[in-house]
C-alpha positions in Angstrom: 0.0 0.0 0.0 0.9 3.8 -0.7 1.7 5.9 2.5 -1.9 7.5 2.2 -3.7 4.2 1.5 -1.7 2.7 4.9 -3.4 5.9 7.2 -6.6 6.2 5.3 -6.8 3.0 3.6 -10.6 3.1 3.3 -10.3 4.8 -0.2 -13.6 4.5 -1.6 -12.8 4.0 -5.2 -12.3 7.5 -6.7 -14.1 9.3 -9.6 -16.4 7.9 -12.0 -16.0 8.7 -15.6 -19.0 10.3 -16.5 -19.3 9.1 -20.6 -23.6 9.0 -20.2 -25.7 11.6 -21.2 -27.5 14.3 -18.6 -30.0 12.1 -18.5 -28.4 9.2 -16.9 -27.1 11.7 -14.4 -30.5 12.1 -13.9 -31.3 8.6 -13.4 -28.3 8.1 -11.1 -29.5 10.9 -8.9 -33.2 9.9 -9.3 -31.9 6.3 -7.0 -29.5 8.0 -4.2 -30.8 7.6 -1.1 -31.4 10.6 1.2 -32.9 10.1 4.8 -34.3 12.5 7.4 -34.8 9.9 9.9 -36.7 11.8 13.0 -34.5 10.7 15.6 -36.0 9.4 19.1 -32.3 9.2 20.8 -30.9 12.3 22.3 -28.0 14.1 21.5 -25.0 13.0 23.3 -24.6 14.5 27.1 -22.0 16.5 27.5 -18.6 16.7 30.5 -15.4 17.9 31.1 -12.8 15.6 30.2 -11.4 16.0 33.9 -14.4 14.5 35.1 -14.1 11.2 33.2 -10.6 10.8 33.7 -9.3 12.1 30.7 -6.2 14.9 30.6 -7.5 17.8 29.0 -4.1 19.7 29.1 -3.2 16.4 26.3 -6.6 16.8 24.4 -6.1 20.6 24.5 -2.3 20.1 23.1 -4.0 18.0 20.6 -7.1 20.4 19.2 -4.6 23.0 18.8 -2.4 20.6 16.4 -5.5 19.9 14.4 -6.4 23.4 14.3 -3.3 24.5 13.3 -2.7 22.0 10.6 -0.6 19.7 11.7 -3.1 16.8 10.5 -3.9 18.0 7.5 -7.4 19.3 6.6 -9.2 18.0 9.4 -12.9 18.8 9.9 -14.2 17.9 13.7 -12.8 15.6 16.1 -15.6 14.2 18.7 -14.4 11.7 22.1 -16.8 10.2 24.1 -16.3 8.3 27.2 -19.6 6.5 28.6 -21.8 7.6 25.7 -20.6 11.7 27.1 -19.1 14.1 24.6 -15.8 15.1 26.8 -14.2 16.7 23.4 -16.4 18.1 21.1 -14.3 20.6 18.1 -14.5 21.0 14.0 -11.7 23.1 12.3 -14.2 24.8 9.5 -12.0 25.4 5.9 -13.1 27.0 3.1 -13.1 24.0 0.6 -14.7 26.3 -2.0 -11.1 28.3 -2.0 -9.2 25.2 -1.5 -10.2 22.7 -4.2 -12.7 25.0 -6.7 -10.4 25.3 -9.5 -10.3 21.7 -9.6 -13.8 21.4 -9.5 -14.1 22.6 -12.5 -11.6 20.8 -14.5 -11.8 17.5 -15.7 -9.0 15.3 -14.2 -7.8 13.3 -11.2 -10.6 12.9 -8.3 -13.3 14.5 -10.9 -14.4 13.1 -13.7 -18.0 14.5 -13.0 -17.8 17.8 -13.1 -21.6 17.8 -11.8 -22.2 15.3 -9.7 -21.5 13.5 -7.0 -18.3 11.8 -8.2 -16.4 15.3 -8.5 -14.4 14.9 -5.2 -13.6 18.4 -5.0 -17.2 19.8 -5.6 -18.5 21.5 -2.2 -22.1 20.6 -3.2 -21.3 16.9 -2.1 -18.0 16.9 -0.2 -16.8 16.9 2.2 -20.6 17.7 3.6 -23.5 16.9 1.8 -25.3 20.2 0.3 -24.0 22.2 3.8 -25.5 19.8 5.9 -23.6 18.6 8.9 -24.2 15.4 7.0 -19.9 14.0 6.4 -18.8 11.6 3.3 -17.8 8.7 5.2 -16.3 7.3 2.2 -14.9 3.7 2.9 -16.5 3.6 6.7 -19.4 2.7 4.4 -17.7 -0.6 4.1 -18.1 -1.0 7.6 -22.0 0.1 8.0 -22.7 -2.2 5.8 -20.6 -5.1 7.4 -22.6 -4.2 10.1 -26.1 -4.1 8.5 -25.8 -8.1 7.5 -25.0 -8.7 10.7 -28.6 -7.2 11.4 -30.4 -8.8 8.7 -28.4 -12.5 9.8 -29.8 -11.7 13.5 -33.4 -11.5 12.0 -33.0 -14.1 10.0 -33.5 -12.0 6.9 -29.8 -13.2 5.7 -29.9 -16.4 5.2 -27.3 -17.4 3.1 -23.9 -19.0 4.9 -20.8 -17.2 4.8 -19.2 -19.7 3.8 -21.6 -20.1 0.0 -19.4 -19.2 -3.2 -20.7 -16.0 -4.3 -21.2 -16.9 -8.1 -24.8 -18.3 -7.0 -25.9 -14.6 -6.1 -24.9 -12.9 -9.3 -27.1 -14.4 -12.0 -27.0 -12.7 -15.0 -23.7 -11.7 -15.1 -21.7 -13.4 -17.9 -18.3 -13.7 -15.7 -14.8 -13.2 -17.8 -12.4 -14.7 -16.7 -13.8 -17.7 -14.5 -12.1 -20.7 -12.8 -12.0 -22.9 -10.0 -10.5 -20.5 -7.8 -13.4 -17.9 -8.6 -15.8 -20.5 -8.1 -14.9 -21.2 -4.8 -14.9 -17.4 -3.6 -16.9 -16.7 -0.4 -19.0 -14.1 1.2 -16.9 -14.5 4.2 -13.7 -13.7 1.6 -15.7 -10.2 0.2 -15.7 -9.3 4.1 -12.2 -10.0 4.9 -11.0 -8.4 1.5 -9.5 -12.0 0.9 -11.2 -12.5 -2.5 -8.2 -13.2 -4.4 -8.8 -11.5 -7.3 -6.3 -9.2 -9.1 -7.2 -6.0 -7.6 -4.6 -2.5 -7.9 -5.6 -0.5 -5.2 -2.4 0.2 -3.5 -1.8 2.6 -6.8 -2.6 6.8 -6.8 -6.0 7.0 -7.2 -4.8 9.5 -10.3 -3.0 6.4 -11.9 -5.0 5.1 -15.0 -4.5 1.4 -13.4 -5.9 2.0 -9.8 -8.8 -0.7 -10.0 -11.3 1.3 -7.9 -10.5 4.5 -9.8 -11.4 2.4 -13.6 -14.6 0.5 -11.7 -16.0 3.5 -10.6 -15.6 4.7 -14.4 -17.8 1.9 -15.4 -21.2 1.3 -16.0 -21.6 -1.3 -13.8 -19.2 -2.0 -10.9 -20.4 -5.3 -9.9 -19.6 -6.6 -13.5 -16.4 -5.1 -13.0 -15.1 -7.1 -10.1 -16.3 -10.2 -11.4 -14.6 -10.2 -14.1 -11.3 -9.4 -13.0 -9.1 -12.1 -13.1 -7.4 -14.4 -9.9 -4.1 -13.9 -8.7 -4.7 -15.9 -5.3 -6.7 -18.8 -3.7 -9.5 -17.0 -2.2 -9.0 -16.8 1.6 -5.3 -16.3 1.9 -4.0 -12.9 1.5 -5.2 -9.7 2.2 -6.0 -7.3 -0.7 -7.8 -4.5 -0.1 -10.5 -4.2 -2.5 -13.5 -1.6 -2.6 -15.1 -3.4 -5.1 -15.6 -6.8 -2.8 -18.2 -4.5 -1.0 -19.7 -3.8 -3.8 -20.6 -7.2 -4.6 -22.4 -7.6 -0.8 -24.4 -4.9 -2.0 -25.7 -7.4 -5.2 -25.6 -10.3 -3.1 -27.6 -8.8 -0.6 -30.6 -7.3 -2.6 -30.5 -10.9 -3.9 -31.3 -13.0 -0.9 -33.4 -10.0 1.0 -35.1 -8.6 -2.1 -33.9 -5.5 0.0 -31.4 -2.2 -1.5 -28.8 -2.8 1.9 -29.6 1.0 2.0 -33.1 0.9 2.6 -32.6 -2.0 4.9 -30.1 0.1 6.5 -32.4 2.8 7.3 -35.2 0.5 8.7 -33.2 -1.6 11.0 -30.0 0.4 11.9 -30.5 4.2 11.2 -33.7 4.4 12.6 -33.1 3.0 15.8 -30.1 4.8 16.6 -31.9 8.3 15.0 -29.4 9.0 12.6 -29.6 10.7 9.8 -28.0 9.8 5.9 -27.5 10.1 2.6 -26.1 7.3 0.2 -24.9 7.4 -3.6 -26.0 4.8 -5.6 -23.6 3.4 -8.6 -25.4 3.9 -12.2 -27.2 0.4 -12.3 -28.8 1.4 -8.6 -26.4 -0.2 -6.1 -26.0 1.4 -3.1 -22.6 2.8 -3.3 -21.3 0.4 -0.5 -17.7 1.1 -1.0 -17.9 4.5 -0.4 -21.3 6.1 -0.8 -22.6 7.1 2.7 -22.7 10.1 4.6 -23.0 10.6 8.0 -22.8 13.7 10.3 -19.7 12.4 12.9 -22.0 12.8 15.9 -24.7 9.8 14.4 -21.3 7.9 13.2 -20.0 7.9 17.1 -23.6 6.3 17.4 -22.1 3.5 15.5 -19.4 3.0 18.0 -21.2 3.3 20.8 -23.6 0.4 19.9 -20.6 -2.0 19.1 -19.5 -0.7 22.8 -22.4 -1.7 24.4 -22.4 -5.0 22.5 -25.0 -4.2 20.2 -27.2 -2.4 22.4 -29.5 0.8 22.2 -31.4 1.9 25.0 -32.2 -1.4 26.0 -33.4 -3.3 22.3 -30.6 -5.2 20.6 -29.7 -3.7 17.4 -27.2 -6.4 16.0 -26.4 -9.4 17.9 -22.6 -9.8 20.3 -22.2 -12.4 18.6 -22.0 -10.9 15.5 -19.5 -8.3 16.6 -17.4 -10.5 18.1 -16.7 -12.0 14.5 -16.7 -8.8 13.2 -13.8 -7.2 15.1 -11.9 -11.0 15.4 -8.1 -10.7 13.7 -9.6 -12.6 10.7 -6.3 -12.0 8.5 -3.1 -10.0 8.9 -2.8 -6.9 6.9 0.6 -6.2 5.3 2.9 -4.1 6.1 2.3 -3.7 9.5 0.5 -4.9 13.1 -3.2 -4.1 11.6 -5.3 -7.0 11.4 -8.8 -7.5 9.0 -12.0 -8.8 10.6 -15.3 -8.2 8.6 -14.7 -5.1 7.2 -13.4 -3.5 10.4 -9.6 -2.9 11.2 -7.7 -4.1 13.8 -5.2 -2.3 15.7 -3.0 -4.0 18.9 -3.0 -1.0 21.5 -1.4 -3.5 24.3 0.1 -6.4 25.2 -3.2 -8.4 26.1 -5.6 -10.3 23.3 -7.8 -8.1 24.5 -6.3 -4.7 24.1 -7.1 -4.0 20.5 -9.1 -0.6 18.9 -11.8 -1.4 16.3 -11.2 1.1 13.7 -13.5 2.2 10.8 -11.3 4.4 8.2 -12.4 6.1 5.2 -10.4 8.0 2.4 -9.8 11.7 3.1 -9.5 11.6 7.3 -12.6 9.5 8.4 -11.5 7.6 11.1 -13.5 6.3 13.7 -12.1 4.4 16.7 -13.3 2.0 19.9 -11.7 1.2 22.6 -13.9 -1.5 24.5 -11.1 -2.0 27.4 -11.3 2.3 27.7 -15.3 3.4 27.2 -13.6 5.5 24.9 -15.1 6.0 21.0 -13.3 8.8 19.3 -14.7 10.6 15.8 -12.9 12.2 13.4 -13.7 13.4 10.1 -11.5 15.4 7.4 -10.9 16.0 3.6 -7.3 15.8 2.8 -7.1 14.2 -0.5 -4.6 15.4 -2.2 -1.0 14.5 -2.1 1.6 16.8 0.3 5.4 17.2 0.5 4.6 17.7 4.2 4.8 15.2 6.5 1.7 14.3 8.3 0.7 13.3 11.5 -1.2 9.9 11.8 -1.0 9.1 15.6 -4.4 10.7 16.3 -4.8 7.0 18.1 -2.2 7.0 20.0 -2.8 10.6 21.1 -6.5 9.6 22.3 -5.0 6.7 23.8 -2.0 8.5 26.1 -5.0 11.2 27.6 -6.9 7.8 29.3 -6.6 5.5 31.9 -7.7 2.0 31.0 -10.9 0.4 33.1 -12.9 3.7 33.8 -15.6 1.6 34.5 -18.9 3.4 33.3 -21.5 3.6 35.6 -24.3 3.8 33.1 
């Protein structure tokens, strides 16, 4: 992986080549899902970071990084400790100044100069039509890990795992199909262990970046299915947007159900959150990258896999679930981060226990839980472009060395 893929690996696939006519802009508009769920849950209380054991002189040093620059074009940070907002900041930019020449030019990141695929258009990113509404970009691959694990608790999922994938996706005339692709899995989309020959490790400017050439296609799932193998399916890691956009086929398949729309009923609406979500131009719910969240409703998120799938007392998604979710499924290259289903895996200690489930998206999205701290921590940016500065990526660690382990919450 590239230096920026290995901090914000979550790289949604990048900018669709618009080669249709206005009116299949149209019709890719007409199918994006936006939400206004009336939320029941309230807003999250609010403390001092004193009075949950948390340094504020370290979380103070730390806002005035972010707001400085340090990080990069960062856009809020958020920390909770026992469902409380301790830390609560956004660094506002002017995005319009920053990237509007390129939003009108045709190139890297845009290739739809009026839609939602122009990266560096202020109408959809980093926030959705000036809503507090985020692009999540790839933590969309981990909502909608998290929304089969809903629909498998209600036994609305009924496919194993472990069932090749081919006998989902009729219709598709597959290029490029053997044994190997035969015996791909839905467990191997969620661990990004498909082994198919996937380049997302490139620039997503370089004319070979997989992601980059799917999202210029007509239809994506087609795509990734016909790309050829290059591994036995369940051995190595290869991060690969376009796996999670096959669960999004494979899904509507055995539910009848868009995931979005699922989404919506059984996750979104329980938890009162609020979304939007890009669709791909055949309909698919863009789940590689498509979702927007504001980063208050996306510490929701963490907060119900903190309480074990919990929300004010109805179970949302079952423990079990999440316990296969965040388990060290397959090692990630290059360094100690682990893969479980669609969630990555950090070691913060010495202990089996002490690891931080981590939901990352292209541009700064970064959302992190730390079960053995009653700490979930929220942050949300837009720096997509390349820098010959050098970065800060230990926003972790930071949260990490203001805490004490074991608070022990007395909700």
């Amino acid at each position: 992986m590239n230096i920026q893929a290995m901090h914000f690996p979550i790289v949604p696939g990048l900018v669709r080549k618009i080669a249709a006519a206005a009116a299949l802009c149209l019709s890719v508009f007409s199918v994006s899902s936006i939400a206004q769920v009336a939320g029941t849950s309230k807003d999250w209380p609010k403390a001092t970071p004193k009075e949950f054991s948390i340094d504020p002189q370290k979380l103070a040093a730390f806002d005035a990084d972010l707001a400085s620059g340090k990080y990069g074009l960062v856009d809020s940070m958020l920390v909770l400790r026992c469902g409380t907002a301790v830390y609560d900041k956004s660094y506002p930019h002017d995005y319009g100044q920053i990237y509007g020449e390129r939003a009108k030019k045709e190139g890297p990141l845009n290739h739809d100069l009026h839609g939602p695929y122009n990266y560096f258009s202020t109408e959809f990113h980093p926030f959705y039509r000036g809503s507090d509404m985020h692009t999540m970009q790839s933590v969309s691959k981990t909502v909608t890990s998290i929304t089969f694990g809903i629909a498998r608790m209600r036994n609305e999922f009924t496919a194993s795992l472990d069932a090749p994938i081919l006998q989902f996706v009729g219709g598709h005339k597959i290029a490029n199909l053997d044994d190997r692709k035969k015996r791909i899995t839905l467990r191997n989309l969620l661990t990004m262990t498909a082994g198919l020959e996937w380049h997302e490790d490139l620039a997503y400017d370089d004319p070979k970046n997989s992601a980059d050439i799917m999202e210029a296609s007509h239809d994506w799932a087609q795509y990734v299915l016909d790309q050829p193998m290059a591994d036995e399916p369940g051995k190595k890691f290869v991060y690969n947007s376009g796996a999670t956009i096959l669960l999004a086929q494979i899904f509507k398949k055995v539910t009848g159900k868009n995931i979005d729309e699922y989404a919506a009923e059984r996750l979104f609406k329980p938890l009162g959150m609020r979304y939007y979500w890009k669709h791909s131009p055949t309909g698919l719910p863009d789940t590689e990258g498509g979702l927007y969240l504001s980063a208050h409703d996306l510490a929701k998120i963490g907060q119900l896999f903190l309480k074990g799938g919990m929300w004010e007392g109805k179970e949302v998604v079952s423990s079990a679930w999440i316990k296969d979710s965040v388990a060290q499924h397959v090692a990630v290259p290059g360094g100690d981060w682990k893969y479980g289903y669609q969630w990555w895996l950090q070691p913060i200690g010495s202990s089996p226990e002490d690891i931080a489930w981590a939901a990352r998206g292209f541009g700064g999205q970064q959302l992190f839980v730390l079960a053995e701290y009653d700490i979930v921590a929220v942050f949300t940016g837009w720096d997509i472009l390349p820098s010959d500065e050098k970065r800060q990526h230990d926003q972790l660690a930071r949260i990490l060395d203001s805490a004490n382990r074991f608070f022990g919450c007395t909700e």
